[in-house]
C-alpha positions in Angstrom: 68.3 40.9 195.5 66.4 42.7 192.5 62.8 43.9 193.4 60.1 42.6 191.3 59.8 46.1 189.6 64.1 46.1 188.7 63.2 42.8 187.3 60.9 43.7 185.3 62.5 46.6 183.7 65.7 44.8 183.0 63.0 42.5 181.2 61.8 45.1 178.8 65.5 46.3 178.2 66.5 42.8 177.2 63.3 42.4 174.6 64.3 45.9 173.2 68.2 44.9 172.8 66.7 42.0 171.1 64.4 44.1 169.1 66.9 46.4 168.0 70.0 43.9 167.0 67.0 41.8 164.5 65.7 45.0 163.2 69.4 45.5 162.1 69.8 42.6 160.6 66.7 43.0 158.5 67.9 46.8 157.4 71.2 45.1 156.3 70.3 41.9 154.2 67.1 44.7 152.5 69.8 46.6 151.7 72.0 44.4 150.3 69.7 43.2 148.3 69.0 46.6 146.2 70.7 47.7 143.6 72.8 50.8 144.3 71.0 53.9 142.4 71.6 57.4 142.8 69.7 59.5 145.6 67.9 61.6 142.6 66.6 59.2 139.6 66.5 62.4 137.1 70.4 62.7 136.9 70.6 60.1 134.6 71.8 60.8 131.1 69.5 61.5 128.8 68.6 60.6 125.0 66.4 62.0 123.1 64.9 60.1 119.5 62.7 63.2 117.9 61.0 61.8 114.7 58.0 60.7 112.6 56.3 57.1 112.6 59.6 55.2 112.7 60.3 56.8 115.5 57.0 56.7 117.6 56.3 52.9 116.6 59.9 51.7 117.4 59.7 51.2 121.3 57.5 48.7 120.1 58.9 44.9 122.0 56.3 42.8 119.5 58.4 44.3 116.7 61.4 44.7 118.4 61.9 48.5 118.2 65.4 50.2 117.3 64.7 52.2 120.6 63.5 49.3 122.6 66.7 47.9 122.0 68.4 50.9 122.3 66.8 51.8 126.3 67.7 48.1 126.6 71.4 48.7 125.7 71.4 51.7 127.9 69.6 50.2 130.5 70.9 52.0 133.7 72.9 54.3 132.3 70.9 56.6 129.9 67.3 57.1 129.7 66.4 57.0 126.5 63.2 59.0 125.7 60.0 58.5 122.6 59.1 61.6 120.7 58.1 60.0 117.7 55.0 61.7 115.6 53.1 59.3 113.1 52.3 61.4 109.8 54.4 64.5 111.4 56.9 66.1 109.1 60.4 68.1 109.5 58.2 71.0 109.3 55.8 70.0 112.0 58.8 69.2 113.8 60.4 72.7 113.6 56.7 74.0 115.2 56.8 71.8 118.2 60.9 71.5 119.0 60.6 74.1 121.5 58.3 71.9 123.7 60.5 68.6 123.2 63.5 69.7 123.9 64.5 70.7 127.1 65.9 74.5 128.1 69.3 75.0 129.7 70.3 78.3 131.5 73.5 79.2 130.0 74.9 81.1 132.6 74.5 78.1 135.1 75.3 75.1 133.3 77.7 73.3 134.1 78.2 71.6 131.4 78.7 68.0 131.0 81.6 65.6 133.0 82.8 62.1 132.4 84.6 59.6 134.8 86.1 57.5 132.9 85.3 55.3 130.0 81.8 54.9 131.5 79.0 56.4 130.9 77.6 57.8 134.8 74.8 59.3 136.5 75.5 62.9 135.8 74.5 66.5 137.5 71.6 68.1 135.9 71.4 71.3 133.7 69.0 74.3 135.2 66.8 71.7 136.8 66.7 68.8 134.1 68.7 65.7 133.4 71.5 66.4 130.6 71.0 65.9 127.3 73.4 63.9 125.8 72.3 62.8 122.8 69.6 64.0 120.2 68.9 61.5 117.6 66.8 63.0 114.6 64.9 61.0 111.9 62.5 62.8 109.6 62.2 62.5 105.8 59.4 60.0 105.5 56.5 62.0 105.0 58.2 64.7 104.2 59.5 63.1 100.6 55.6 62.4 99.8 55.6 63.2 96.0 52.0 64.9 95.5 52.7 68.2 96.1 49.6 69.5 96.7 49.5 66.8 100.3 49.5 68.9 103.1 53.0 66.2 103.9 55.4 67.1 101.2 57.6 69.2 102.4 60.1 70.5 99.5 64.3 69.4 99.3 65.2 72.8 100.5 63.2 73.2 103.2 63.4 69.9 104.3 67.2 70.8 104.4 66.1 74.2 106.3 64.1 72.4 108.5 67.2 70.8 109.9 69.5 72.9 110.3 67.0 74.8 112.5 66.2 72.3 115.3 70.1 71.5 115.2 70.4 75.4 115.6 68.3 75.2 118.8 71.1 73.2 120.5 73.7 74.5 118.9 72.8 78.6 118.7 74.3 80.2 122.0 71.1 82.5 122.1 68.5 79.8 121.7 66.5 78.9 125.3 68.1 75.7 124.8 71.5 75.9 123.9 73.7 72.5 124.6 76.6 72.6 122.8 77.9 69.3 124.2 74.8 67.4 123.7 75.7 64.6 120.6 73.2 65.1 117.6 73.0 62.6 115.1 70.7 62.0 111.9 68.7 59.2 110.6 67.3 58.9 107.1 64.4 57.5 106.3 63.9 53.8 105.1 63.3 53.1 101.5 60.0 52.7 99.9 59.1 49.1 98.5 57.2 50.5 95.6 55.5 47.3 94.5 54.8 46.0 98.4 53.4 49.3 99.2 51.2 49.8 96.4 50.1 45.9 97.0 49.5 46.6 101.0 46.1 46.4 102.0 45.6 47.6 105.5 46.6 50.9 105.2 43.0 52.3 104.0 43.5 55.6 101.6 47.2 55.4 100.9 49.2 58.5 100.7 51.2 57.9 97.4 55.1 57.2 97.6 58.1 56.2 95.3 61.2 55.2 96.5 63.5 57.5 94.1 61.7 60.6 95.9 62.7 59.2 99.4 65.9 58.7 98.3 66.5 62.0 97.3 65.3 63.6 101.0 67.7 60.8 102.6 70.7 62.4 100.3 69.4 65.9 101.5 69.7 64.5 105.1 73.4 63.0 104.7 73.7 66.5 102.8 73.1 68.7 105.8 74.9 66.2 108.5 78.1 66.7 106.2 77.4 70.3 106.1 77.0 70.8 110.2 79.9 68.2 110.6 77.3 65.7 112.4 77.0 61.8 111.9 74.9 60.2 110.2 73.1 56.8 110.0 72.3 56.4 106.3 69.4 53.7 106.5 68.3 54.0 103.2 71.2 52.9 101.4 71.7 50.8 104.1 68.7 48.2 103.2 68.7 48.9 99.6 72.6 46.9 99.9 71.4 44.7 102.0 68.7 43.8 99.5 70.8 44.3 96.3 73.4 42.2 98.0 70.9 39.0 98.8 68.8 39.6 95.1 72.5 39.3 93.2 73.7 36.8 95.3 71.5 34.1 94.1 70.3 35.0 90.3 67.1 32.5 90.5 65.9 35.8 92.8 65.5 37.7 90.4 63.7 35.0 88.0 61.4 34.2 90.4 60.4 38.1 91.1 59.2 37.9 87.4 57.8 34.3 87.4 60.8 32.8 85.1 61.2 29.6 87.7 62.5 27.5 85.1 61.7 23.6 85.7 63.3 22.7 89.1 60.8 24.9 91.1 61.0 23.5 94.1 65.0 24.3 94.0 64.1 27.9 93.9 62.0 28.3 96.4 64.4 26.0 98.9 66.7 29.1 97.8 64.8 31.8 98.5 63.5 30.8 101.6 67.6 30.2 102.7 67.8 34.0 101.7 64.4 35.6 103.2 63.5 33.1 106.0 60.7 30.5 106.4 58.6 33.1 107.8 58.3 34.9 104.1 57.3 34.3 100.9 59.5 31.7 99.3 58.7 32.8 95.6 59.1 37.0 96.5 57.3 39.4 93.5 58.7 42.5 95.8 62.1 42.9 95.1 63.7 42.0 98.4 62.4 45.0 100.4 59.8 42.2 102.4 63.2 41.7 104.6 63.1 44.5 106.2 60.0 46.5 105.6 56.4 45.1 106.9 54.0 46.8 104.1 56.8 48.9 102.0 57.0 51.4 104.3 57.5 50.3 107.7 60.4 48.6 109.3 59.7 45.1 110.2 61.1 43.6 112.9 64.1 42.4 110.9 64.7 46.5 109.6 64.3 47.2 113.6 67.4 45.0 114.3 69.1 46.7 111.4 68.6 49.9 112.2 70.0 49.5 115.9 73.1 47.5 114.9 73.6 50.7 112.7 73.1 53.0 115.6 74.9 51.5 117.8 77.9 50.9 115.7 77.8 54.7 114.4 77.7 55.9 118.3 80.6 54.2 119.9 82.6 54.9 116.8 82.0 58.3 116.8 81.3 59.1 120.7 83.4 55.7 122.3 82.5 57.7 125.8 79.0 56.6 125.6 79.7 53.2 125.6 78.1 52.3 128.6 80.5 49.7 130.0 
């Protein structure tokens, strides 16, 4: 017979056995329910978008942002980072490139790996997560025509400009030298002349024309064909895609100058098939109203643009960042 004491004891052992098998079973369904990450959250690949306002304002979800889709795309398999500057220029840029992008030791690096056709979790370079890709999109303020504006930056150095923060990644003496890391260029939008000079919430307007920006975008596919880099030519990009829609239906371009013959109503039902219920039927701006918000920002519509374009110029060019 078992004392009172041994019955006890084998008591508490049975309330512990129990204690330890449900304690277990808890640890295994928690973990089952998690998602598998890695152990150290900053060896995900990184991307970088360095620019001026289009850049800073386009991780914005109530406009849906080219980069808020673009972290979306990502999502899990590349951080992708802001370090967009409203009102900066390329020059302003090459001032503060040395604090936005990240240093690499040379001598240690080890450089970047792929497993497949998937874009992983990769080890880190001298203490940071890799860079993988640098996109660059300056030219806005920069093509601001008054020369005397502290903004205007002129063609040439513009172009100087750069090819110095591309030498910082690319230079094997520069503090952060990546010569793996993927660099590609964005140009600026166009300017809807007539929309911008209409806009009324942007206070003291800097003045801007659409011919000068095109010229700095030009400069910009200029130098990416010079340093053998892609580049995602927006510009021309949305002045086809409003060419394209003006010439495909020629009452457009009679209702931009208030020619609307007779059946009015016909041209409007028209336009609005063209620009969407949510604009102007009858449009006195050229077109540029699809994709621009005041004639100088992207709208939500030039957002989606300009990531279809991104996307389509990265896995073309680099199909290993593809991230499934």
């Amino acid at each position: 017979m078992f004392s009172s004491r041994s019955l006890r004891f084998l008591a508490l052992l049975s309330v512990a056995a129990i204690f330890a098998l449900n304690l277990g079973y808890l640890r295994s369904q928690t973990n089952e329910r998690q998602p598998h990450i890695s152990n150290n959250l900053a060896t995900y690949a990184l991307a970088l978008a360095f620019g001026d306002d289009f850049t800073q304002s386009a991780t914005d979800p109530d406009n849906s942002g080219w980069l808020a889709h673009l972290q979306r795309f990502y999502d899990r398999r590349m951080d992708v980072l802001n370090r967009g500057f409203a009102q900066h220029t390329s020059s302003d840029a090459r001032k503060i490139a040395h604090q936005i992008l990240p240093k690499t030791n040379t001598n240690t690096s080890p450089g970047l790996s792929w497993t497949g056709p998937r874009l992983n979790s990769l080890p880190r370079q001298d203490g940071r997560s890799s860079l993988h890709l640098l996109i660059i999109a300056f030219g806005a303020n920069d093509a601001v025509p008054d020369e005397t504006s502290p903004q205007h930056v002129p063609l040439t150095m513009f172009a100087e400009n750069l090819r110095y923060i591309v030498s910082l990644l690319r230079s094997p003496d520069s503090e952060h030298y990546s010569p793996h890391t993927r660099i590609l260029f964005v140009t600026p939008p166009p300017v809807g002349d007539l929309m911008y000079a209409e806009s009324t919430h942007i206070g003291s307007k800097v003045p801007r024309k659409n011919q000068v920006t095109r010229m700095y975008a030009e400069a910009m596919n200029a130098v990416a064909g010079e340093l053998g880099l892609p580049c995602v030519d927006l510009w021309s990009a949305i002045e086809f895609m409003v060419k394209k829609a003006v010439d495909r239906v020629p009452l457009v371009a009679a209702a931009r100058t208030g020619i609307l013959g007779t059946d009015q109503l016909a041209v409007q039902s028209t336009l609005k098939s063209i620009y969407g219920s949510h604009l102007s039927p009858v449009s006195p701006f050229g077109g540029y109203e699809m994709y621009l918000a005041d004639g100088f920002a992207l709208n939500a519509n030039g957002n989606r643009l300009l990531h279809k374009l991104l996307i389509s110029k990265i896995l073309t060019t680099w199909p290993e960042l593809r991230p499934y």
